[in-house]
FIBA-68637 format. One record per residue (C-alpha): x, z, y. Coordinates in steps of 0.02 Angstrom, whole numbers, plus 32768, in hexadecimal, padded with zeros to 4 digits. Example, Ala and Ser with C-alpha at 12.3 -4.5 7.8 and 13.67 -1.06 7.14 Angstrom:
(node (8267, 8186, 7F1F))
(node (82AC, 8165, 7FCB))
//
This chain:
(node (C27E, F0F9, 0CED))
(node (C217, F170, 0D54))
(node (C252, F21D, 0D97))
(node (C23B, F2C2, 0D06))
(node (C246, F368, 0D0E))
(node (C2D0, F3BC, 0D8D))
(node (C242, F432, 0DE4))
(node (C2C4, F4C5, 0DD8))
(node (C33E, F46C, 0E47))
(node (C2AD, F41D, 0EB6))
(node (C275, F4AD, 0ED6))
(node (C324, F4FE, 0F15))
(node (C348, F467, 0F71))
(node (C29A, F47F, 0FC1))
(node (C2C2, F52E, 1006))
(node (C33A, F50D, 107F))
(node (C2F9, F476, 110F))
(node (C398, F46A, 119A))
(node (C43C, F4A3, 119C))
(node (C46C, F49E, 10D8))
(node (C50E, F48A, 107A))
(node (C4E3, F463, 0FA7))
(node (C54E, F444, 0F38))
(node (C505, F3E7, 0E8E))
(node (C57F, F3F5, 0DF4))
(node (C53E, F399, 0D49))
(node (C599, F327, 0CD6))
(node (C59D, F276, 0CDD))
(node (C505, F21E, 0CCA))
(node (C491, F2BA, 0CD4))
(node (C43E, F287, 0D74))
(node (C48A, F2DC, 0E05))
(node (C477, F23F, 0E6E))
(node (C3DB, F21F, 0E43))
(node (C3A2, F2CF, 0E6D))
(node (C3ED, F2C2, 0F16))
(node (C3A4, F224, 0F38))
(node (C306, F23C, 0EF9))
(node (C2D0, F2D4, 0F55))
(node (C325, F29B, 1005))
(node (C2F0, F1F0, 1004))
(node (C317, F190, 10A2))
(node (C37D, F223, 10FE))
(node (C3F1, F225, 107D))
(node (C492, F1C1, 10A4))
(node (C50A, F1BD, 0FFC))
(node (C5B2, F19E, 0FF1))
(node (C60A, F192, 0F56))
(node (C6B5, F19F, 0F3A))
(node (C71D, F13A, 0EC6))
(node (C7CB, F198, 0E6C))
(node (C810, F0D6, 0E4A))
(node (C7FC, F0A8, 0F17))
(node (C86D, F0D0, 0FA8))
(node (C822, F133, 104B))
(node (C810, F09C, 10B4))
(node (C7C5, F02C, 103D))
(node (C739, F0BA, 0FF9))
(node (C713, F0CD, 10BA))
(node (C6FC, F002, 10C8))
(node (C68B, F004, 1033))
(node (C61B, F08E, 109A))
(node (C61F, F035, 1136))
(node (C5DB, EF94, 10CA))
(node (C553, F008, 1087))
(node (C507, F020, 111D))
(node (C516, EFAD, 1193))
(node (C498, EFE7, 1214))
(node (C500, F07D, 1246))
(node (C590, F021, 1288))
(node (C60A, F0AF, 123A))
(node (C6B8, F0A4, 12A4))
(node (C750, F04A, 1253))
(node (C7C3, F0D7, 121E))
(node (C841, F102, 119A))
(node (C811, F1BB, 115A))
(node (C76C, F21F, 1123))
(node (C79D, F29D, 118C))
(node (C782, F21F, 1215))
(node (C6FE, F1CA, 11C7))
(node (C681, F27A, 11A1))
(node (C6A7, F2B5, 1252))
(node (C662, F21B, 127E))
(node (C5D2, F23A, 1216))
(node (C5AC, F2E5, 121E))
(node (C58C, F2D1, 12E0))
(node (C53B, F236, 12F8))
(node (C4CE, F256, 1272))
(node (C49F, F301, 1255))
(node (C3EB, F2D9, 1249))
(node (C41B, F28A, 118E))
(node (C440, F2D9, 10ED))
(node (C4F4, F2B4, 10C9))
(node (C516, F2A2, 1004))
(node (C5CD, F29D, 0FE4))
(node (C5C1, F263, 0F21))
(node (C637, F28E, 0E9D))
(node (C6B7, F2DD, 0F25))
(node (C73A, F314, 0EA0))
(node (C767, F258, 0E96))
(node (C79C, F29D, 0F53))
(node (C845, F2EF, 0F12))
(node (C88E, F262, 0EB6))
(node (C879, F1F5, 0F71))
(node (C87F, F25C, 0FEF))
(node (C8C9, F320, 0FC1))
(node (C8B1, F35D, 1075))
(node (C7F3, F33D, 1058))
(node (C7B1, F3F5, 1036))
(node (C813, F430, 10B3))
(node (C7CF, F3BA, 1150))
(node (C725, F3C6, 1102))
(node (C716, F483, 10EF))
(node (C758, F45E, 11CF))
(node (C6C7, F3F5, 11DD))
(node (C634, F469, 1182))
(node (C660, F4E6, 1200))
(node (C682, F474, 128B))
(node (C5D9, F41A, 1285))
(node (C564, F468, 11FF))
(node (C533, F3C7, 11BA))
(node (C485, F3C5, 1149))
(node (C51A, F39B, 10B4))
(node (C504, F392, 0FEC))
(node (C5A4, F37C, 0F72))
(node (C595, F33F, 0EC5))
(node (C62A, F339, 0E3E))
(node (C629, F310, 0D8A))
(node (C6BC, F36D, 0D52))
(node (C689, F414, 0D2B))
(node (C722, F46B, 0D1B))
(node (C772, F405, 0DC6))
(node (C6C8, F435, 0E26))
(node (C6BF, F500, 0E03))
(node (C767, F504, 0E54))
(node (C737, F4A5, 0ED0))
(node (C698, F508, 0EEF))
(node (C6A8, F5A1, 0EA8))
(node (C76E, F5DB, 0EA2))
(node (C78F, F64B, 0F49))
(node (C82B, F5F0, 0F5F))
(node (C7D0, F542, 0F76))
(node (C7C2, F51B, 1031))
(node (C711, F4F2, 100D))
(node (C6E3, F5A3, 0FC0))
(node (C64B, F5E8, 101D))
(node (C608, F55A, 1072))
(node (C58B, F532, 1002))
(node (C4C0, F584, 1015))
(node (C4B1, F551, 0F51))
(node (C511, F521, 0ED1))
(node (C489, F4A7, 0E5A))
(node (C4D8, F497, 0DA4))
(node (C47F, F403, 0D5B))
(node (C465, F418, 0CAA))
(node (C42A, F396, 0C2F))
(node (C370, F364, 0C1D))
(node (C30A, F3E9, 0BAC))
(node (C2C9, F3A3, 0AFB))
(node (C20B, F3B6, 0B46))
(node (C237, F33C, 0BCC))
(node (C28B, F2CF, 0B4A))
(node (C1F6, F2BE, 0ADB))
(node (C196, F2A1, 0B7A))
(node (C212, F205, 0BAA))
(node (C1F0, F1DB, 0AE7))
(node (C13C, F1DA, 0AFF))
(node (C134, F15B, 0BAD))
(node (C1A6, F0F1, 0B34))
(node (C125, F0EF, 0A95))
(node (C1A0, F14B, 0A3E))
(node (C164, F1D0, 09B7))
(node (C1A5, F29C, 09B7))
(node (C211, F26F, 0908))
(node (C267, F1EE, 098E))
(node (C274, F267, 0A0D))
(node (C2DA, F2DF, 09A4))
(node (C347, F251, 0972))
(node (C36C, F219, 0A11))
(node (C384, F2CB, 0A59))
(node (C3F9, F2F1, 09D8))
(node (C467, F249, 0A00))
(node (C46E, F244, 0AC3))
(node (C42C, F2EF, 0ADB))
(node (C3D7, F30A, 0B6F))
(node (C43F, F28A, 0BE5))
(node (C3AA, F21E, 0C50))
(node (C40E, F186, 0C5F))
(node (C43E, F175, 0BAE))
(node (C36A, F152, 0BA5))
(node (C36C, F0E1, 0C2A))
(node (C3DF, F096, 0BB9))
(node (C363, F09A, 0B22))
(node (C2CD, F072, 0BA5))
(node (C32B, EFAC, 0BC1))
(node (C32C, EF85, 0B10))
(node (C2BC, EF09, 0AED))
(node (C2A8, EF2D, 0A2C))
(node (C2CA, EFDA, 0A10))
(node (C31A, F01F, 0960))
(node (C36A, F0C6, 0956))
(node (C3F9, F088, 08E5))
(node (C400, F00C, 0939))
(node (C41C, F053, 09EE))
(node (C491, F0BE, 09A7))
(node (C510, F041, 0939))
(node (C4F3, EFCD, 09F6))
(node (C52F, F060, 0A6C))
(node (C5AD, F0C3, 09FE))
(node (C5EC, F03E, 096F))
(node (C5D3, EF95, 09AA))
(node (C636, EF3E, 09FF))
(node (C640, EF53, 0A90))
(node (C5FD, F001, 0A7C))
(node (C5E8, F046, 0B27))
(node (C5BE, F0EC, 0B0A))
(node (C647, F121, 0A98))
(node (C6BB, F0E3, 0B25))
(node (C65E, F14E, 0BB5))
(node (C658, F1E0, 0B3E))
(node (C720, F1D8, 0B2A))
(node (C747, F1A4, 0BDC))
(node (C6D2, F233, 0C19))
(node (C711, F2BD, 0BA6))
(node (C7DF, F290, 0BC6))
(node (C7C1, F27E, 0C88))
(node (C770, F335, 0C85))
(node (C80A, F376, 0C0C))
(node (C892, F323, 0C61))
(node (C950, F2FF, 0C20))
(node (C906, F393, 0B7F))
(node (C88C, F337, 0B41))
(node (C8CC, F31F, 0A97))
(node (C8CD, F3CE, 0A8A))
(node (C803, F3DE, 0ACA))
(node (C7EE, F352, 0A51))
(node (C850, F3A4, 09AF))
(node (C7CC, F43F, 09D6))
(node (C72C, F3E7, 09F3))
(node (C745, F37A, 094A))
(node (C776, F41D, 08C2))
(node (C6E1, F477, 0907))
(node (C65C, F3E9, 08F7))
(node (C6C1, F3E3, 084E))
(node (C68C, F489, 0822))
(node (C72E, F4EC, 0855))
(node (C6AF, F560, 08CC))
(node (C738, F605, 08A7))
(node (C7DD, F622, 092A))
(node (C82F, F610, 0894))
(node (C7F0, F57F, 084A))
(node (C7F7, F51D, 08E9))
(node (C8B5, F556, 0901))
(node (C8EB, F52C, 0846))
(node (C882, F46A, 0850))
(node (C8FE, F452, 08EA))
(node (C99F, F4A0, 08A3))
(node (C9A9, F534, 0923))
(node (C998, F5ED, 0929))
(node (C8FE, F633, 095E))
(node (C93A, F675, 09FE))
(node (C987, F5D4, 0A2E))
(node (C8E1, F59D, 0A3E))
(node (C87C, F61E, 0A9C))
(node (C88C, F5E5, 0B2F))
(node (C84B, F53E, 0B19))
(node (C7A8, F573, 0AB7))
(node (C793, F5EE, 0B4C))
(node (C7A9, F54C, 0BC0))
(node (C73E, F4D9, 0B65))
(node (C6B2, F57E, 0B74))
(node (C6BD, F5B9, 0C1A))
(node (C720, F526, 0C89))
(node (C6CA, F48E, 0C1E))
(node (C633, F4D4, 0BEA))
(node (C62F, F479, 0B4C))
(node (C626, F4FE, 0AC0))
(node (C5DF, F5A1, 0AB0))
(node (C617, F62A, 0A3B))
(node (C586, F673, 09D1))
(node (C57D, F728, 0972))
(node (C4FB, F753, 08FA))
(node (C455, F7C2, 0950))
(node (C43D, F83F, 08DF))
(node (C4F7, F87A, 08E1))
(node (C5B8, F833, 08AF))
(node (C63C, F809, 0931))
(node (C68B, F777, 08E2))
(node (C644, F6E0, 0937))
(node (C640, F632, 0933))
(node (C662, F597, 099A))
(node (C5E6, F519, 09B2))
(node (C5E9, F477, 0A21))
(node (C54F, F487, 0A9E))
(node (C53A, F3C4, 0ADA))
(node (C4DB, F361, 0A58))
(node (C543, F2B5, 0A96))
(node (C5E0, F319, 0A84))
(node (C5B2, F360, 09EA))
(node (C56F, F2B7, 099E))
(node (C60C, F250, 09ED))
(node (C69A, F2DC, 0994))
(node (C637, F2CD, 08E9))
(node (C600, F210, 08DC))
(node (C675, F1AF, 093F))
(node (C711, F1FC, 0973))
(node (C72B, F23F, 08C2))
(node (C724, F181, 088E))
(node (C79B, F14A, 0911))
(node (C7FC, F0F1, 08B6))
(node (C78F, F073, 0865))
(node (C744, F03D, 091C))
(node (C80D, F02A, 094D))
(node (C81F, EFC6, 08A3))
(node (C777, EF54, 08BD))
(node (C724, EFB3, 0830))
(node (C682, EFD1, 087D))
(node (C626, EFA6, 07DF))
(node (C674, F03C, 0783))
(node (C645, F0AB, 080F))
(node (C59B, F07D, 0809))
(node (C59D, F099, 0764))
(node (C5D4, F147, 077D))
(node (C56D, F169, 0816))
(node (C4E0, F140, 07B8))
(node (C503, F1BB, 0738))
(node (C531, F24A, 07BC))
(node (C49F, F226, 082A))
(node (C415, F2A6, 07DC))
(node (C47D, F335, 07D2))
(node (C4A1, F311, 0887))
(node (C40E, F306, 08BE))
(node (C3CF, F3A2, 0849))
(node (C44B, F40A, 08A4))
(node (C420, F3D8, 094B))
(node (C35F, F3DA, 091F))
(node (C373, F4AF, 08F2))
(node (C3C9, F4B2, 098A))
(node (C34D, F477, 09EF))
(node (C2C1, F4EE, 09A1))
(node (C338, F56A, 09DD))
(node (C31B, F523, 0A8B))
(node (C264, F502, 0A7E))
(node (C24E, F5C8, 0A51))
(node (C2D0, F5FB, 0ACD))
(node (C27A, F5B9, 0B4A))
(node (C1BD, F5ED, 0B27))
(node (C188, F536, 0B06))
(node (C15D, F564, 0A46))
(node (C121, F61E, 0A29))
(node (C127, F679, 0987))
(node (C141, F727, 09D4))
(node (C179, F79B, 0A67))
(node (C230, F7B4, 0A54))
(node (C29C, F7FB, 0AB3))
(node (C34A, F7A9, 0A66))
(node (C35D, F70E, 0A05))
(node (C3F2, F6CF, 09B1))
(node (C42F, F682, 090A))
(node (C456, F719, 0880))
(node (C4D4, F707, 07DE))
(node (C535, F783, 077F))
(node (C569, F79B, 06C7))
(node (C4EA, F7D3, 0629))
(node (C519, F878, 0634))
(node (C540, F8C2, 0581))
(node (C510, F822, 051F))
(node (C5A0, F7CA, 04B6))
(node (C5A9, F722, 04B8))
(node (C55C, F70C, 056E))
(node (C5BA, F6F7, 0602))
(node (C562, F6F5, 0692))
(node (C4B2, F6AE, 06DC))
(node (C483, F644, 078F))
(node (C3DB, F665, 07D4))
(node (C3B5, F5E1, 0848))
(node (C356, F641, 08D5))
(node (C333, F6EF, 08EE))
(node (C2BB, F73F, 0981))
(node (C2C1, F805, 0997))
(node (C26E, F86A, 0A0D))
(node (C2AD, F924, 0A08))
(node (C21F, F972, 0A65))
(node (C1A3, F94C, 09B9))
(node (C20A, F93C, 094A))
(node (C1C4, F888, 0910))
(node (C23E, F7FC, 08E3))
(node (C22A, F742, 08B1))
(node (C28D, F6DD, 084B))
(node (C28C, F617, 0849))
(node (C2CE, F57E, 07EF))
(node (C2C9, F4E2, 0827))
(node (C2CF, F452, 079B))
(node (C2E3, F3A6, 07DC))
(node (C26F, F370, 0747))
(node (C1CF, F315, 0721))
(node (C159, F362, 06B1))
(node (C1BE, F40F, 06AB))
(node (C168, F49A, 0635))
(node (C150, F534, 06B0))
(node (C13C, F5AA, 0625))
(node (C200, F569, 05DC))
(node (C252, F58C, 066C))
(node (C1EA, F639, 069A))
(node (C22D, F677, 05F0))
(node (C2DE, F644, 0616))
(node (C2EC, F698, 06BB))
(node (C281, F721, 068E))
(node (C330, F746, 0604))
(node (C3A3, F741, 06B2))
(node (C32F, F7A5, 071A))
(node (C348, F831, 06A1))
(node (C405, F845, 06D5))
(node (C3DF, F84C, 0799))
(node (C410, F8F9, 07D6))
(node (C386, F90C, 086B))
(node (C30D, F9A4, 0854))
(node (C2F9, F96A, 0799))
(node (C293, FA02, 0781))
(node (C20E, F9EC, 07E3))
(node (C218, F93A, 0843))
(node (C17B, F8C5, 0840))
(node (C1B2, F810, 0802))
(node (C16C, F762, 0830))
(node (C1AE, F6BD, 07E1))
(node (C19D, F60C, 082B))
(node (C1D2, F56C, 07FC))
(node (C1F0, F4CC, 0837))
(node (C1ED, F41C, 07F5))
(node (C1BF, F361, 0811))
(node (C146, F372, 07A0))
(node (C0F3, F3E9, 06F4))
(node (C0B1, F3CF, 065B))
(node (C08F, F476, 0663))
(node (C06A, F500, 06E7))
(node (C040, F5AE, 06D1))
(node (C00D, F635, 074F))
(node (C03F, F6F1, 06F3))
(node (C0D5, F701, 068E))
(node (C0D3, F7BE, 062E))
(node (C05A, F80B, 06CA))
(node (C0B5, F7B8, 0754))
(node (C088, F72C, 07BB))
(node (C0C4, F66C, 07B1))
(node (C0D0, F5FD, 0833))
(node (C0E3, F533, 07F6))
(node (C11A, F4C7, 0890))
(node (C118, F3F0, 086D))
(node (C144, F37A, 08DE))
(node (C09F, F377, 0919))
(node (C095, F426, 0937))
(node (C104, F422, 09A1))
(node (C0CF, F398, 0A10))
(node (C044, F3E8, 0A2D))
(node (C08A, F494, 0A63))
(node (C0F5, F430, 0AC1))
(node (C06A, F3E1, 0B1C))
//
């Protein structure tokens, strides 16, 4: 598969020629090698470091690597990057995955932070354990603190490169989503996809998640309880009652048997340490939030797989196709609203200025018998008072003027400059039967699949 997207971090890796210290912190299978390697080509000299082998025998696997450079025969990296850092200081030293560093060699951040100063080697870091890596990085105490000209945090692959990817396969936008909402944003789950020699979505999915031998719902598992540690069950408990709906500090405390403050601290850990949630609050007022898992693998693995865990264990993979087959469009609904969310976030689809953007939901005020209404995506800009409001149906041949007259009922209970606000509406679909452009004076926007290929474009 060829090279997409990453001109942010190209360009930041551009601005600095001699004398730089980068560190490169993404989950597994994001691309932070590939990045590295990629954009310093030949100078670049990677070493990778293994948690499962000793310090001698990781240094013989370098010295194997390259051959030409007649590396000494010694017994520590200390020894080893002093070695390297002044015989070689015309190459790019990449030290990859260098939290596997602790479990061999603890001195490690210590001698290397000696070295950086001692020699000012052209150095970049990489780690896949996000948590592990900030302290490493980031926490004042870490010997390594400071030493570092940028700190680049790899994030997943956008859905417009996705579709792009989708498109050098001969893949369709309906696919795209699909995929996206599966394996997220994670290039080399489609290099994956890109060796399959008869590709079918249900397919791919039963082979990598169900079937034996199911690769990817191993990785997922091995990836998520190496980042949580000797807690894990606890991350795991958490991650599965919200992608089972329990979104509330309550909920989530009473679907594991614990008070709610017996489990603050590990929703704040799985926000700000992990990275792996977020906590949302309505736009257009209300305090009480909810949690939601941000990684569409996570989210997909917690709901389809790991809630079925038992029938894999059992050799019941039939019944959990069964099931995933029944689960799979409301997955892939959710994930598809959330990604319109991105799309407009980010300026690749525009319905209007705004200023804010978030999802909005509150309770009918002063109307028995209704509880409380979800608006899928709400835009605001203060300045003009305008708003939008969106819904996103994951739907073929969806009736526009249906779903206006729904969500035109939940508008009326938003409490932003009612008096005097000016409204848009937009929806989006795989497909209509129906589209309509003014609903009671105020414009409609209808977005297909097509639609948004082409803004996309």
């Amino acid at each position: 598969m060829r090279f997409y997207n990453r001109e942010r971090e190209i360009k930041a890796l551009s601005s600095i020629k001699n004398n730089f210290r980068i560190a490169v912190i993404g989950r597994r299978r994001v691309g932070k090698t590939t990045l590295v390697e990629h954009y310093y080509g030949r100078k670049c000299l990677t070493f990778f470091i293994t948690a499962e082998k000793a310090e001698k025998e990781t240094i013989g696997d370098w010295v194997r690597d390259y051959p030409a450079l007649h590396f000494p025969s010694v017994s520590t990296f200390r020894e080893f990057f002093e070695f390297v850092f002044f015989h070689l200081h015309d190459k790019v030293i990449f030290i990859d995955e260098i939290q596997n560093s602790l479990k061999v060699s603890k001195p490690f951040p210590s001698d290397l932070q000696h070295l950086i100063d001692k020699h000012k080697p052209n150095l970049v870091i990489s780690g896949s354990l996000i948590s592990v890596m900030k302290k490493v990085v980031e926490d004042y105490k870490s010997p390594l603190y400071g030493r570092f000209d940028f700190v680049i945090k790899l994030a997943e692959l956008d859905f417009r490169t996705i579709l792009l990817i989708c498109n050098d396969l001969r893949l369709g936008t309906e696919t795209a989503f699909m995929l996206y909402a599966v394996f997220g944003g994670v290039p080399k789950y489609f290099e994956l996809i890109e060796k399959l020699s008869d590709f079918e979505f249900k397919d791919a999915v039963l082979n990598f998640f169900v079937r034996y031998p199911r690769p990817l719902h191993e990785e997922v598992k091995t990836m998520l309880k190496e980042e949580f540690g000797k807690e894990h069950k606890t991350f795991f408990a958490i991650l599965s009652a919200i992608m089972q709906g329990k979104s509330r500090n309550s909920e989530i405390a009473g679907f594991l048997g614990k008070k709610g403050t017996e489990i603050t601290k590990y929703l704040a850990m799985l926000k700000d340490d992990f990275e792996l949630i977020e906590h949302r609050v309505p736009l257009a007022g209300g305090k009480k939030g909810l949690y939601a898992v941000k990684s569409n693998i996570v989210s997909f693995w917690f709901a389809n797989i790991w809630k079925y865990n038992e029938l894999l264990e059992t050799r019941q993979e039939e019944k959990l196709e069964h099931f995933l087959e029944e689960n799979m469009n409301k997955h892939i609904a959710g994930v598809f609203e959330k990604t319109i969310y991105e799309l407009l976030s980010s300026g690749a689809i525009k319905i209007m200025p705004f200023a804010a953007i978030g999802r909005q939901w509150g309770h009918f005020a002063g109307e028995k018998g209704k509880d409380s209404y979800e608006i899928d995506i709400m835009l605001t800009d203060e300045k003009s008072k305008s708003c939008a409001f969106c819904e996103c149906k994951w739907r073929e041949k969806v009736n526009a003027l249906d779903v206006i007259s729904s969500l035109s009922e939940k508008v009326r209970h938003v409490e932003w400059h009612s008096a005097d606000r000016k409204e848009t509406f937009a929806v989006f679909a795989k497909s209509f039967k129906k589209r309509i452009n003014e609903f009671e004076g105020k414009k409609v926007i209808c977005f297909d699949l097509k639609d948004i290929a082409k803004a996309l474009k």
